[in-house]
N, C-alpha and C positions, 0 to 999 in steps of 0.2 A: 506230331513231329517225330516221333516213336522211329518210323522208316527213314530219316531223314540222318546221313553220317553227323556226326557230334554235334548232338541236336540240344544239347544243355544249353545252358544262355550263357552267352559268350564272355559278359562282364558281369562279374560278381558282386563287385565292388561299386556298381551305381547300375540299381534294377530299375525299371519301367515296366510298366504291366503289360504295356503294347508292343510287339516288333514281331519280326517276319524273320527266320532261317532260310535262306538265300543256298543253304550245304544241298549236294547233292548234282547230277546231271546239267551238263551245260554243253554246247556245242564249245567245239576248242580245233585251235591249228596253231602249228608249230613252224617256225621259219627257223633250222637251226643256223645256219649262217649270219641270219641278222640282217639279209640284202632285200628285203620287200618290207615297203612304208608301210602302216597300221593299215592308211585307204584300201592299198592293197588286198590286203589278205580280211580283210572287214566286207569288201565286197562281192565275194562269195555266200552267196546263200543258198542253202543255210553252208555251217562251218565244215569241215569234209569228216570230223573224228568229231568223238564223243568224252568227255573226261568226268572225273566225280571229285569235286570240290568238298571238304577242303584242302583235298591232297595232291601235291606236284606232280606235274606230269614223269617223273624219274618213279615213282613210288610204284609197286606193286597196286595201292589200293586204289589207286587213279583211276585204273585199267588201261593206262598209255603205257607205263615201264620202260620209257625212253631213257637213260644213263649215260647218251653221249652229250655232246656241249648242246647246248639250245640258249641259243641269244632271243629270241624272241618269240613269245607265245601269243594269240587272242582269245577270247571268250567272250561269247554272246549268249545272253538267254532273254526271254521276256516272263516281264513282269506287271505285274496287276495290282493297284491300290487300293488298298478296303474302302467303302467306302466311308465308314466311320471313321477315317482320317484324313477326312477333306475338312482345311481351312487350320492345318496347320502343317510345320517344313516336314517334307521328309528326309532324313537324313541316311543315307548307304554307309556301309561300314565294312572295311576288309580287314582284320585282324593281324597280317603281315602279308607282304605281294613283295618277292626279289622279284627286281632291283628298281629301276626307274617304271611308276603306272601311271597309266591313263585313264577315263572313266567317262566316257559318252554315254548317253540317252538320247537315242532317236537321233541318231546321227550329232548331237553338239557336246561339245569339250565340256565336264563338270567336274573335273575334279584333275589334278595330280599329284603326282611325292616321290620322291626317291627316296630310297634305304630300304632293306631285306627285313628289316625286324621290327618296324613299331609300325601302331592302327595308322590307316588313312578312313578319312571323313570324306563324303563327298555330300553337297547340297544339290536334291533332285529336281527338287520343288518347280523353279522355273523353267524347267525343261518337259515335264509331264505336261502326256495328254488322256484326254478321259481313253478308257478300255485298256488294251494290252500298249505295254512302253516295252523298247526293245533296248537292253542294258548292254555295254560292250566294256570290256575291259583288255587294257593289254598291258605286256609288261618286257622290255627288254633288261637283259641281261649277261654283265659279260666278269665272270670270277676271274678275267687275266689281264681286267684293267686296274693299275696301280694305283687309282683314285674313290677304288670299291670296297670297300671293310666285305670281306663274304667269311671269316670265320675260317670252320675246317675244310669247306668245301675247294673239291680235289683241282688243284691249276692244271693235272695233267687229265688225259681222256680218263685213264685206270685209277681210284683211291690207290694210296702207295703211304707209308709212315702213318703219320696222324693224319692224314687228308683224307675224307671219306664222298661218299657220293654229292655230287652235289643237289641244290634246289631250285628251282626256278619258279617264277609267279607266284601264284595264290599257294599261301600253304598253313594261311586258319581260316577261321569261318567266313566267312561273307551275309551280313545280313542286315537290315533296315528297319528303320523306328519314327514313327511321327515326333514332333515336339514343338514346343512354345516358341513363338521367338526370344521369349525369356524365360531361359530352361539353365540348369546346372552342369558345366561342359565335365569339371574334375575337384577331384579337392585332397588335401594332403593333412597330415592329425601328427599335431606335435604335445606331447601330454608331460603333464606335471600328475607327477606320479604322488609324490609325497600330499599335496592337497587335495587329488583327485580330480583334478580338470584338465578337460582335452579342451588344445585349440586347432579350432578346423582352418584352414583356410580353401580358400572356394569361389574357383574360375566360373564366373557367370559373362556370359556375352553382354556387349554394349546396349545399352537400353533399359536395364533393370533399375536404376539408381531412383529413390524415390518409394521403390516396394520393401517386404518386408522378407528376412531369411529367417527362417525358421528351423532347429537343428532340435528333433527328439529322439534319447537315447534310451535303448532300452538291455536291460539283461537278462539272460532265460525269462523273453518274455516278459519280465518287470517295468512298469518305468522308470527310470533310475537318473533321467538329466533332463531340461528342456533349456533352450538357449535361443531368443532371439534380435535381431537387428535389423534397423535400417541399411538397405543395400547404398552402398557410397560408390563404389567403383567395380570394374569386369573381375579384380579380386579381392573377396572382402574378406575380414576375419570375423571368427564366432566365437566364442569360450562357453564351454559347455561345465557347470560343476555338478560331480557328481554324486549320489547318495549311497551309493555302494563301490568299493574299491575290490577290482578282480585283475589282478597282474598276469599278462601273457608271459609265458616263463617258457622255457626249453622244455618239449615234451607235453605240456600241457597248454594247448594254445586259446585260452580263457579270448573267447571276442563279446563287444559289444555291437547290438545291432544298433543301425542309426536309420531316422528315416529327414530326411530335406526337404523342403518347399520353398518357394518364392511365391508368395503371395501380397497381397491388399486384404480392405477391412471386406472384402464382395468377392473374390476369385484367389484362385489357387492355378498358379501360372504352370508349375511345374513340383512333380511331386517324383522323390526318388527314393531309395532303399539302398544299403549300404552298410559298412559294416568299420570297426579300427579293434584293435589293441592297444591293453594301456600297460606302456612300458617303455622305459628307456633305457640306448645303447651310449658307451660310453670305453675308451680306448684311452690307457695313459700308458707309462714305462712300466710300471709294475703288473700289467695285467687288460682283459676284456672281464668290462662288467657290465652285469644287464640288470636292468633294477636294483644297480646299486652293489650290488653280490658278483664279488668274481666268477666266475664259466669259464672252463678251458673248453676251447674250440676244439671239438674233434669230429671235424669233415670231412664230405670225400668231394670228390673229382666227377659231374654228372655232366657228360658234354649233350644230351636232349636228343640223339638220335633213335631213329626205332627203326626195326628191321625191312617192315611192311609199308611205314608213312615217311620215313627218314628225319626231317625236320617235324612231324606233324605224329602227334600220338595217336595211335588207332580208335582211342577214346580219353573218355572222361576217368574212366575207372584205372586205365592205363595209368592214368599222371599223378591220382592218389597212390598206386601201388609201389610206384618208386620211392615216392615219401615213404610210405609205410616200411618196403623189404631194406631201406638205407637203414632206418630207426631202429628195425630188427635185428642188425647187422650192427648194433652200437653205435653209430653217428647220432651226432645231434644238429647236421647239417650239411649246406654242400657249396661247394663255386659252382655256380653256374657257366660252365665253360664255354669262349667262347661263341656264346647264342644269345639271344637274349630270349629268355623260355617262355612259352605260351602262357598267359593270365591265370589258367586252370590253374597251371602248375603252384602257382602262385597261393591262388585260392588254399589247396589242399596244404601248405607249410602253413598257412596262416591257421588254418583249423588244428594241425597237428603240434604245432608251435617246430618248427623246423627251420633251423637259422639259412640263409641266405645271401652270398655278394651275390649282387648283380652284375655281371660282364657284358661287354658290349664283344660281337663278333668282330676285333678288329683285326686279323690277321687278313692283309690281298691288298692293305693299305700302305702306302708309299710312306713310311714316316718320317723318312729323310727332308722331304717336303714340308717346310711349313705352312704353304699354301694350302694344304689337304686338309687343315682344319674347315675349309670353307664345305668340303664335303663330308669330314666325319662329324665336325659338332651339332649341326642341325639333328642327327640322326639322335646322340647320346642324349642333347636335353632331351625331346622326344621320350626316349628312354627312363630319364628320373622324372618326367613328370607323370608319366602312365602309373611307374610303378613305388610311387614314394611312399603313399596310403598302407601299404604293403606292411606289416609287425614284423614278416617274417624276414625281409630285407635289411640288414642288420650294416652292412656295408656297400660299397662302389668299388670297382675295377675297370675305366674305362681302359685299360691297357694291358697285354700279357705278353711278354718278352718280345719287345719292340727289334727284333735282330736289323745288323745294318742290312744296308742294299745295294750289291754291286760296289762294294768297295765306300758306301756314301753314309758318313754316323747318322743315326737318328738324332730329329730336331727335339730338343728339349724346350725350345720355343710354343712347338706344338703341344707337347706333352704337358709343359708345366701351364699352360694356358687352359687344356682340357681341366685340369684338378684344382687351379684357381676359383673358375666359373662350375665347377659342381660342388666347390667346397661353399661358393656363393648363395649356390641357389638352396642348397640341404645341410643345415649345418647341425644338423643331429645326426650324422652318421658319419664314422671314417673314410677314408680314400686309401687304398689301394690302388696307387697311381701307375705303378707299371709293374705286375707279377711279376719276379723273376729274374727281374733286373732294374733299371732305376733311374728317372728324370732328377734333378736337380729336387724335386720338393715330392713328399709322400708322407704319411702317417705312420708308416709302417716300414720296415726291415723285414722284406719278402724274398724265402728265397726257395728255389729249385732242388734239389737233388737225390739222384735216382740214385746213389751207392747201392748197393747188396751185399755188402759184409756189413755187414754192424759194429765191428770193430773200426775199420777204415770209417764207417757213418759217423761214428763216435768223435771221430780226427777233426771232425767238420765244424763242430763248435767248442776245439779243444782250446781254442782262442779268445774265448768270449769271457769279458763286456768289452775287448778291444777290439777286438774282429773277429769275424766268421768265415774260412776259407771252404768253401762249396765248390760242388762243381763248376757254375757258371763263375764265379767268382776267377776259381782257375785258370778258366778260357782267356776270358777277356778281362783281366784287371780294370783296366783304364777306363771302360764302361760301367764299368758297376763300383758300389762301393758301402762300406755298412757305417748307419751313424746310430752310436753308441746310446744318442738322447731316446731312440724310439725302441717299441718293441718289438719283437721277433714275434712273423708268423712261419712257420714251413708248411709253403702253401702246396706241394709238390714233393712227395717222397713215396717209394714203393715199384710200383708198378708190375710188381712179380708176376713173372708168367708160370701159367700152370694150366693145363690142359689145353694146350695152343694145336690148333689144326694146320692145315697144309698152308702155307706161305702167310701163316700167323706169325706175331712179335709178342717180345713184352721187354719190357727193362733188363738190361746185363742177361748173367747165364738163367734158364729157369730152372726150376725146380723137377728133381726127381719124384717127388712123393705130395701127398699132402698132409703128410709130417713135417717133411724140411721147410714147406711152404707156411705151413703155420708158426715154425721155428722161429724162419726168416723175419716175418713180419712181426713177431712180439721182438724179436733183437731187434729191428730197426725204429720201433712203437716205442720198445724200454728207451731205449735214448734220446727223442723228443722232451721224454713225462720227465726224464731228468735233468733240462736245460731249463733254469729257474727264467731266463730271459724269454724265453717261447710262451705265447699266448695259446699256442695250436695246433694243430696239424692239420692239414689235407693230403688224403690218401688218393692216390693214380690206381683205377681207378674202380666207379661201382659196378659197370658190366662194360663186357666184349662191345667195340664198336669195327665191324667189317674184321679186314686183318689185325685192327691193336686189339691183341687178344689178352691183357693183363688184367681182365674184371675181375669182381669178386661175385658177380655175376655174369651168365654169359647172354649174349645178346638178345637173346626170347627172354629173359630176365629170368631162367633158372637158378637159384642159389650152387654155386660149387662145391662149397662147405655147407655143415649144418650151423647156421645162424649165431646160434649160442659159442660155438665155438670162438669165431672171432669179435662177438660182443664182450667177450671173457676178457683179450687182449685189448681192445680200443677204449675199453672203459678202466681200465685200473687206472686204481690214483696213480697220481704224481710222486716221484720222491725226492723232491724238494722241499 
């Protein structure tokens, strides 16, 4: 698979020994208006162009570089099943496809899903026939309908502000795997630290009930837990105790490997590979603690775009390096901004121990509407159950400054509904319910602001524990508001521009030097570390995206500065 674009296995977090990389050449056509049926344009054979999956036809690495609107794409290629995987399902798998897909074999519907950012499943099974099967995927897309969460991507032809090129279709891997009819679909690890046992729980399809689950844990290679049960229902629990206690911490991202089965006293139904952390997160008024021990959060701002792939990292090594030049750079973490970031990415915090919110792309979404929960929520759960297993995922952000629309408030209906039902489903992790500004219910006191004096930044919480007057705050009083019971994150400060090109930006005036520049940022750094109510910071942000040219990196991810430099600033204590 060597020749095949990001040809690493695409889910880290539940291996099989068997599967197929589907990356690479595929016939493809574009319908950018949106006016020809799937039939249509499926019936051309073969397809008229050529693309390379798993990257958007907007991308350089596609070989399309298309950047105007495109509502509707197809892709067709054929494909061939080993034969050693006859006589059990096979399962298709596309890692993300904006916006609404579809998923034929040999002409019949198998599969669909709307949303830009989480896996879709398709079952092939009853559709193959012996030799070559011919795969068809399509995907319409439209970032200027108010019922679509798309993130950054740009509502006008040109990126302009924070809106950058947009993505369409396929834009992670694509690939297939045989399996059991009673196989292990997910599973999520909630751990008692102090005892040493992790509880698994663990999504198995209907029909299992009756066999046995089996959870072996092991540590550099040791074995260190074995845990098993009779299967009750499609999700069961496990409790694993363990003989060695190794805490995932910040910086040091200590994992245990796990391996799964469902079996009987005679077969072995399905058998996986997999991995948790053992550690717990934990948000009160006084502070973020992680195992118990206070951490001041000190994040940046990583909105997941790349120069070459856009949404889509040029590789594997690509998505460690962000982790790694952020960590170089003194962070011990990041918001995933508006994206929801590929697995990889995931994967590499989890080894480096690199903290995490997870964001849902919801900016293109009507939030005035509270009917638009019927189109964002299916997408979010989605979202925390791919990525709950995850150590490195420390909190939730289904929302980031919910601005009104055409004169119309944001529903708090929707809002407080979205953070009810993820505070339901995950309740070892905080909510960060709407960055920036604020539905009626949140865990937190989130707030924006881009000042650049530091003096005036200082003004900002010269209020507090009764209140915090920030920029947003300023705007819109009557929308926002601070309660004194929670804690402060400043999830948004900085943004300084420095070495900005032609019709680049960054926050307020920039910087002459990269003296003033590093000035600037320990003045505005020092007065975070000395507001005793602040759990944190996120810094705007870690590299150039298009025109917002405020990185601390620039968009090839060149360092600006030497590293050491602003590690110096991002890491001094606190002087509280």
């Amino acid at each position: 698979m060597q020749n095949i674009p990001r040809s690493e296995y695409p889910r880290r977090e539940l291996i099989r020994p068997e599967w197929e990389n589907l990356n690479g050449e595929w016939e493809f056509a574009l319908d950018a208006t949106g006016e020809l049926s799937d039939g249509q344009i499926l019936s051309e054979n073969p397809l008229p162009r050529r693309i390379t999956l798993p990257f958007c036809p907007e991308s350089r690495l596609s070989g399309i570089g298309e950047t105007d609107f495109i509502k509707h794409v197809c892709y067709r290629r054929a494909i061939r099943i080993p034969s050693e995987w006859e006589g059990r399902r096979i399962l298709l798998h596309i890692g993300a496809c904006d916006y609404e897909t579809k998923i034929y074999l040999n002409g019949s519907l198998v599969g669909s899903h709307k949303g830009g950012y989480t896996p879709i499943t398709a079952d092939l099974t009853d559709a193959l026939i012996p030799g070559d099967n011919i795969l068809e995927i399509s995907a319409w897309d439209d970032v200027c309908d108010y019922r679509q969460a798309s993130g950054k991507q740009s509502r006008k032809k040109e990126s302009h502000g924070c809106f950058y090129t947009r993505t369409t279709g396929i834009w992670q891997t694509v690939w297939m795997e045989p399996v059991s009819d009673l196989h292990i679909a997910s599973y999520a690890v909630d751990c008692d630290i102090e005892n040493a046992i992790v509880s698994l729980s663990v999504k198995i399809p209907g029909g299992a009930e009756g066999k046995k689950l089996t959870a072996e844990v092991y540590y550099d290679g040791r074995p260190v837990g074995v845990g098993q049960t009779a299967i009750a229902s499609g999700a069961q629990e496990l409790s694993v105790a363990l003989s060695e206690k190794h805490l995932w911490e910040a910086g040091c991202g200590r994992l245990y490997d796990l391996t799964m089965r469902i079996e009987d006293d005679t077969t072995v139904y399905d058998e996986v590979e997999g991995y948790f952390g053992l550690r717990t997160v934990r948000l009160q008024k006084d502070g973020f603690y992680l195992n118990g021990e206070k951490l001041f959060l000190r994040t940046v701002l990583d909105q997941g775009f790349y120069p070459d792939g856009i949404y889509t990292a040029p590789s594997d090594d690509a998505l460690r390096e962000d982790v790694e030049k952020s960590m170089a750079l003194g962070f011990n973490g990041a918001r995933l901004h508006q994206k929801v970031f590929e697995p990889g990415f995931l994967y590499h915090a989890d080894k480096l121990g690199y903290l995490l919110f997870g964001e849902a792309g919801n900016w293109g979404l009507d939030h005035t509407n509270a009917n638009n929960i019927y189109h964002f929520l299916p997408e979010w759960l989605e979202e925390v159950e791919r990525d709950r297993m995850h150590p490195s995922i420390i909190g939730w952000c289904p929302f980031n400054e919910t601005w009104d629309i055409e004169g119309r408030r944001q529903s708090n209906e929707l809002l407080d509904t979205v953070y009810t039902v993820t505070k339901a489903i995950d309740r070892t992790r905080p909510v960060v319910a709407n960055s920036g500004s604020y539905p009626s219910q949140s865990d937190v006191n989130d707030i924006h602001d881009y000042e650049q004096d530091p003096e005036k930044f200082k003004e900002t919480f010269a209020h507090l524990p009764a209140e915090v007057r920030c920029q947003l705050w300023r705007k819109d009083a009557a929308r926002q508001k601070y309660d004194p019971s929670l804690p402060l994150f400043v999830s948004e400060y900085g943004g300084i521009g420095w070495s900005i090109g032609e019709n680049g930006w960054g926050y307020g005036k920039s910087v002459g030097s990269p003296e003033e520049f590093l000035a600037r940022l320990e003045g505005l750094t020092d007065v975070i570390l000395s507001v005793p109510e602040a759990f944190g910071f996120c810094y705007t942000q870690l590299y150039d995206v298009e025109q917002e040219q405020n990185g601390l990196l620039t968009y090839d991810r060149k360092f600006k500065f030497p590293p050491e430099q602003i590690a110096r600033i991002l890491k001094k204590p606190r002087t509280v």
